[in-house]
C-alpha positions as CSV (number, residue, x, y, z in Angstrom):
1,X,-2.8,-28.7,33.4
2,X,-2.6,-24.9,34.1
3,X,-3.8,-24.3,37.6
4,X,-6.6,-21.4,38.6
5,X,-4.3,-18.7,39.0
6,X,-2.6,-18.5,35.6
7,X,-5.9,-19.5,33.4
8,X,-7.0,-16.7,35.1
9,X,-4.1,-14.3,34.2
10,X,-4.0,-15.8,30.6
11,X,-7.9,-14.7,30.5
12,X,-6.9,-11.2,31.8
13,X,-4.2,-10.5,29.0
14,X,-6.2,-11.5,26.3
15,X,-9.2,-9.6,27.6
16,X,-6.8,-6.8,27.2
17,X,-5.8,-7.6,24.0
18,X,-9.3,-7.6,22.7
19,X,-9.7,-4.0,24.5
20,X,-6.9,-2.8,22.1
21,X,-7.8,-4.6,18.8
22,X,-11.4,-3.2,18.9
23,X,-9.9,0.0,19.2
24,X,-7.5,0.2,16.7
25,X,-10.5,-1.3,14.5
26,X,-12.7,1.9,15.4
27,X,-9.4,4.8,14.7
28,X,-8.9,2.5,11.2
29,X,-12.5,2.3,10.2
30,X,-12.9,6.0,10.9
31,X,-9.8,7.1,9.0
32,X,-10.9,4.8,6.2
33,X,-13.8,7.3,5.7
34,X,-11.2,10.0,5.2
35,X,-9.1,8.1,2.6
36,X,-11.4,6.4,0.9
37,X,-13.2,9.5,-0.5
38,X,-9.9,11.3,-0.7
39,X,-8.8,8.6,-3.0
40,X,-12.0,8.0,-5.0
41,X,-11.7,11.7,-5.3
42,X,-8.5,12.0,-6.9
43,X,-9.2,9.2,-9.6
44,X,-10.8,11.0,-11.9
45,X,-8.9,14.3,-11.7
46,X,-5.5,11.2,-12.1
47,X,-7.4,10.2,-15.2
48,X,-8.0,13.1,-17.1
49,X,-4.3,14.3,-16.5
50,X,-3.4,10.7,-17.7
51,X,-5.7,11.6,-21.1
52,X,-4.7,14.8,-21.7
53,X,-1.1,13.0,-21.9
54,X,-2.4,10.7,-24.0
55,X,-3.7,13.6,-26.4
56,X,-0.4,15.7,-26.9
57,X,1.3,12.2,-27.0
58,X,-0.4,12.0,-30.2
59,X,0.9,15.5,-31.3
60,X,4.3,13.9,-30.9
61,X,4.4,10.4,-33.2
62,X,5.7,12.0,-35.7
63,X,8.7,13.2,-34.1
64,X,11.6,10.8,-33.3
65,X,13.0,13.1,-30.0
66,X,10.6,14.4,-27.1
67,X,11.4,15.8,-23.6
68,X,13.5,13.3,-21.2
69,X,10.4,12.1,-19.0
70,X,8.4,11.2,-22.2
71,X,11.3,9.6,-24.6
72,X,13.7,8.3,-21.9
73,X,17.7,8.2,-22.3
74,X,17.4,5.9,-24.7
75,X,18.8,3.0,-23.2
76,X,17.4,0.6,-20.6
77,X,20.3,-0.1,-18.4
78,X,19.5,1.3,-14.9
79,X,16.0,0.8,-13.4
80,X,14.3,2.6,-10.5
81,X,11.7,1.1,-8.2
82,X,9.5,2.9,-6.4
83,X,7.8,0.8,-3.5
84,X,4.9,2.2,-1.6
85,X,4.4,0.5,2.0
86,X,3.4,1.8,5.5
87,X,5.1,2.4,9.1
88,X,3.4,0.1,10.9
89,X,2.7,-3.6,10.7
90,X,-0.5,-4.8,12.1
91,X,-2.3,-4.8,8.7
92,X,-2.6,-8.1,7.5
93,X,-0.9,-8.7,3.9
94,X,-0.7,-5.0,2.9
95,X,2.9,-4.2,2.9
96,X,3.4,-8.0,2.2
97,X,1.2,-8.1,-1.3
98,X,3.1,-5.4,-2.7
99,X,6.7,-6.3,-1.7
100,X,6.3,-9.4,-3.3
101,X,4.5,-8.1,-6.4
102,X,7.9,-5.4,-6.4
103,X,10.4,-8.2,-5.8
104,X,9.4,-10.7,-8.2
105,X,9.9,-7.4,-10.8
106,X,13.6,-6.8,-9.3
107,X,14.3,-10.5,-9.5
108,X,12.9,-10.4,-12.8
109,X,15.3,-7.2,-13.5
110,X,18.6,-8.9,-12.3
111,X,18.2,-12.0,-14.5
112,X,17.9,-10.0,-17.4
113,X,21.4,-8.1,-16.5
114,X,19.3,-5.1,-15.5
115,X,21.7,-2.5,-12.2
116,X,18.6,-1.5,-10.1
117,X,18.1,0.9,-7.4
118,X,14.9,1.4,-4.4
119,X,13.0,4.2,-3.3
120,X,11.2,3.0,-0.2
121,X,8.2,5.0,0.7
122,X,7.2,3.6,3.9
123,X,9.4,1.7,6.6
124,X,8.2,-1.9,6.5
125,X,9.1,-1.7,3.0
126,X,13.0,-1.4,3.4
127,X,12.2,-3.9,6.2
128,X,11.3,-6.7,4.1
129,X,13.7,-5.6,1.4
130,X,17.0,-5.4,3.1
131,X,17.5,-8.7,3.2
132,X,18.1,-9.1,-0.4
133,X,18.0,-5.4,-1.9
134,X,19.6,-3.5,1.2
135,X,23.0,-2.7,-1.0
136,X,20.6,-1.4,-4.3
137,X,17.9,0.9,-1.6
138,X,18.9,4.5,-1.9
139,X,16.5,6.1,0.1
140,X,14.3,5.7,2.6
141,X,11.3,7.7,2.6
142,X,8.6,7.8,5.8
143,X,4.9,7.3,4.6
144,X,2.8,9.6,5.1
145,X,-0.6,9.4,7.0
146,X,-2.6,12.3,5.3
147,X,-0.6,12.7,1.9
148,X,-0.9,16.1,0.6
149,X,0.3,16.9,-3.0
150,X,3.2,18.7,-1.9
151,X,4.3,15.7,-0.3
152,X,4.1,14.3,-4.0
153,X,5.5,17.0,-5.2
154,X,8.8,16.6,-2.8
155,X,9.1,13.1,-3.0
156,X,8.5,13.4,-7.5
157,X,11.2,16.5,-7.2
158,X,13.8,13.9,-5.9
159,X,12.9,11.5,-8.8
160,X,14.0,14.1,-11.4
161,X,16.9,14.9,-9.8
162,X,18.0,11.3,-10.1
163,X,16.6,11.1,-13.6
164,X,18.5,14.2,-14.8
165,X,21.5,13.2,-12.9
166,X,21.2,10.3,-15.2
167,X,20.7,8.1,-11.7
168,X,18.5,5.7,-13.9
169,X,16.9,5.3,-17.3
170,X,13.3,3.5,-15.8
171,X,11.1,4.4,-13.2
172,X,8.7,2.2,-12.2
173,X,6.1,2.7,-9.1
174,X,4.6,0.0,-7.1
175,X,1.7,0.2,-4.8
176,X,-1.7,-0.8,-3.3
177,X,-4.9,0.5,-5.3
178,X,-8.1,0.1,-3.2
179,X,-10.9,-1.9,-3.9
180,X,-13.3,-1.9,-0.6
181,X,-12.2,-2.1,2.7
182,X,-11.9,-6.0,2.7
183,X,-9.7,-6.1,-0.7
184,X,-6.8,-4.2,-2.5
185,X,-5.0,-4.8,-5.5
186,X,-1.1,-4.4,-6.1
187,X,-0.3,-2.6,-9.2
188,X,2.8,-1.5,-11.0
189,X,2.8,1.3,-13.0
190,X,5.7,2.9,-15.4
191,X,6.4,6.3,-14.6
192,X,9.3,7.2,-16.7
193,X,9.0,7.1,-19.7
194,X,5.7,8.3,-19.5
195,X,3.1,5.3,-20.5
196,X,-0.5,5.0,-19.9
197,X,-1.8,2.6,-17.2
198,X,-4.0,0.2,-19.0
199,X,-6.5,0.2,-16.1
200,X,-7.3,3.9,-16.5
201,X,-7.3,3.5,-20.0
202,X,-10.2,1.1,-20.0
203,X,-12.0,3.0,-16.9
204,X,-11.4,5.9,-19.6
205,X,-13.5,4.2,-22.4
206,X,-16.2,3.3,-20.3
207,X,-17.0,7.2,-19.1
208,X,-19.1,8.7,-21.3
209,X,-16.9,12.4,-21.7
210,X,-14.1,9.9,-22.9
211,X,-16.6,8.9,-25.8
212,X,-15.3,12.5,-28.0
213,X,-11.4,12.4,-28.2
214,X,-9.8,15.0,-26.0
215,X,-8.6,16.9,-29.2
216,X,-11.9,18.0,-30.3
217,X,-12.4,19.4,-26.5
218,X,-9.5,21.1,-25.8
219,X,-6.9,23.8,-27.5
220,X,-3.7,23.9,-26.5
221,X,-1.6,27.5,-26.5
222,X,1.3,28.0,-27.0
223,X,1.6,24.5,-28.6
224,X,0.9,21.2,-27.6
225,X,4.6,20.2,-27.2
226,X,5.1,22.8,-24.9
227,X,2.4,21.9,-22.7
228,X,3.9,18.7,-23.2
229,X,7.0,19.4,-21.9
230,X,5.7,21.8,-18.8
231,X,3.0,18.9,-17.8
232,X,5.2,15.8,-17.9
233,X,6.5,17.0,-14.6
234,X,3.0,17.5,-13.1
235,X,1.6,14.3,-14.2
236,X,4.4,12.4,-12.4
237,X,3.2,14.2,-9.5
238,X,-0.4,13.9,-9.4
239,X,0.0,10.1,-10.6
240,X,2.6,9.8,-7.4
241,X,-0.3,11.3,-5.3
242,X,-2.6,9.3,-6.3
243,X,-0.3,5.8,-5.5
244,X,-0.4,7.6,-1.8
245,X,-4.2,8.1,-1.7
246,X,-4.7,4.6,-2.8
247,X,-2.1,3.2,-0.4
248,X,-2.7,4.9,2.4
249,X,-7.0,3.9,1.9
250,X,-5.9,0.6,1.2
251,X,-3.5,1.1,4.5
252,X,-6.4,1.4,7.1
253,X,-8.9,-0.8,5.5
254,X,-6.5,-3.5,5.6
255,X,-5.5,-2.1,9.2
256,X,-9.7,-2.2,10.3
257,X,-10.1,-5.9,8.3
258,X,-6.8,-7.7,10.8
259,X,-8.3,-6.0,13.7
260,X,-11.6,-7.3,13.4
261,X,-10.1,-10.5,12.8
262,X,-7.8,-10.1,15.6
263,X,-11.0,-9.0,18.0
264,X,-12.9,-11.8,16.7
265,X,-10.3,-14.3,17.7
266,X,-9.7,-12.8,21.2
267,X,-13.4,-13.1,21.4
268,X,-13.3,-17.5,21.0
269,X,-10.2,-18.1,22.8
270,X,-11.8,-15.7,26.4
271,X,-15.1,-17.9,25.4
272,X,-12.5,-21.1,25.4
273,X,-10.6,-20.4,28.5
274,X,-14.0,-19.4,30.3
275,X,-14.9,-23.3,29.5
276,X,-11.2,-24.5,30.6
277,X,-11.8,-22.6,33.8
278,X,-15.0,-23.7,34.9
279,X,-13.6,-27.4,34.3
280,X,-10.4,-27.2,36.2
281,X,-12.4,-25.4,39.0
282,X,-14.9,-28.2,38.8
283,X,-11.7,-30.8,39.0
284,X,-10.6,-29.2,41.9
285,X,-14.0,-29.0,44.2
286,X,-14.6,-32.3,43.2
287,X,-10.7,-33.5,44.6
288,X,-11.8,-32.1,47.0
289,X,-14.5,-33.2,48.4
290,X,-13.1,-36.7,47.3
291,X,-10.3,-35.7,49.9
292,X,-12.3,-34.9,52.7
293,X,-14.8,-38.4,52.3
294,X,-11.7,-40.0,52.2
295,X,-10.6,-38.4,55.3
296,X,-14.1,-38.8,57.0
297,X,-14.3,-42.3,56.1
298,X,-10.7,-43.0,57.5
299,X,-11.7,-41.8,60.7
């Protein structure tokens, strides 16, 4: 059995522990403010960009060609993954839910024949990557912790370069959509070719502007396939910007959820080695009062 002096010390460090888990539970919950509306904000605006696509995608079913980021390169031989993590650990199963969502679509990839290639957004992504993807990452991209659109913007700017340098024929980007602070979803959406993500297709149905089709709303000058081809671009970043909203709200609720966890837990094991003190302390008055009736008794 541990004697006074290092139950004590144990009860010091983890009283310290606790100190620094509540917080990082307080800077998380009150960034989690912040994101949260920044990301509920953007959904909407995300989703009318995403129907308006949707509308001049119409405009083009009768054509058999269409820009690059809508049609593709016509074959399906190189595929880009986009993963979306954080810099630090200390989060619970964030980064962990959506590297494995990611890496069951690589493994998925190489069975099929499929050369892929990584973007990592976010450092513990590469970390939990390298290991069986490090030859096929590319680039390594930091995360951001207020993304702005011109972040977006940079990061979507690299992905065309590599598209029209005919890098890669799919682009697909994966990353955490939040929920509430206590859940977050992993979700994998298509970025080139241009497709629309089920999800905001429904969430589009059940909004009552999205009852009248987009067509009867708006005109489109010059022509529809020029907007087209000038807002393909602009999509990919504002549906980029959204995946860093979403992951970075997702990012500190997960953060404010393991810290609470973690200050809970401090909490019951200071509460256990209080009762583990008290008894060795006990133990010991007791030996020794044993050791001096013994003595007395001798005598």
């Amino acid at each position: 059995m541990a004697n006074l002096k290092d139950l004590r010390a144990r009860k010091k460090s983890v009283q310290a522990t606790r100190k620094i888990t509540a917080a990082m539970k307080m800077i998380a919950a009150a960034k989690l403010q912040k994101a949260q509306k920044r990301a509920t904000d953007a959904r909407p605006y995300a989703r009318l960009m995403a129907g308006i696509m949707e509308d001049l995608l119409q405009a083009r079913t009768r054509q058999s060609e269409g820009p690059p980021l809508l049609s593709g390169t016509g074959k399906d031989n190189v595929h880009l993954f986009v993963v979306v993590t954080s810099n630090r650990g200390l989060c619970g199963g964030f980064n962990s839910q959506v590297v494995r969502v990611a890496r069951r679509s690589l493994e998925r990839a190489v069975a099929e024949g499929k050369k892929i290639k990584i973007i990592c957004i976010g450092r513990k992504g590469r970390e939990q990557l390298k290991r069986e993807f490090g030859s096929q990452i590319v680039e390594t991209l930091p995360a951001f912790d207020t993304p702005s659109f011109p972040d977006a913007m940079d990061i979507c700017q690299k992905i065309i370069s590599y598209f029209e340098a005919g890098d890669f024929d799919f682009c697909t980007l994966f990353y955490n959509k939040f929920i509430s602070a206590l859940n977050n979803q992993a979700v994998a959406q298509q970025l080139i070719p241009f497709v629309s993500l089920e999800e905001d297709l429904r969430d589009r149905k059940e909004e009552k502007v999205s009852q009248t089709h987009l067509s009867s709303l708006y005109e489109y000058e010059p022509s529809k396939e020029t907007v087209l081809e000038e807002l393909l671009p602009r999509n990919l970043s504002v549906q980029l910007y959204r995946a860093l909203l979403e992951s970075t709200a997702s990012e500190h609720g997960a953060r404010m959820t393991a810290m609470d966890g973690a200050t809970r837990n401090a909490g019951d094991m200071i509460h256990k080695l209080n009762l583990v003190i008290n008894r060795t302390r006990q133990a010991q008055i007791t030996m020794e009062l044993t050791e001096i009736i013994s003595g007395a008794e001798a005598l």
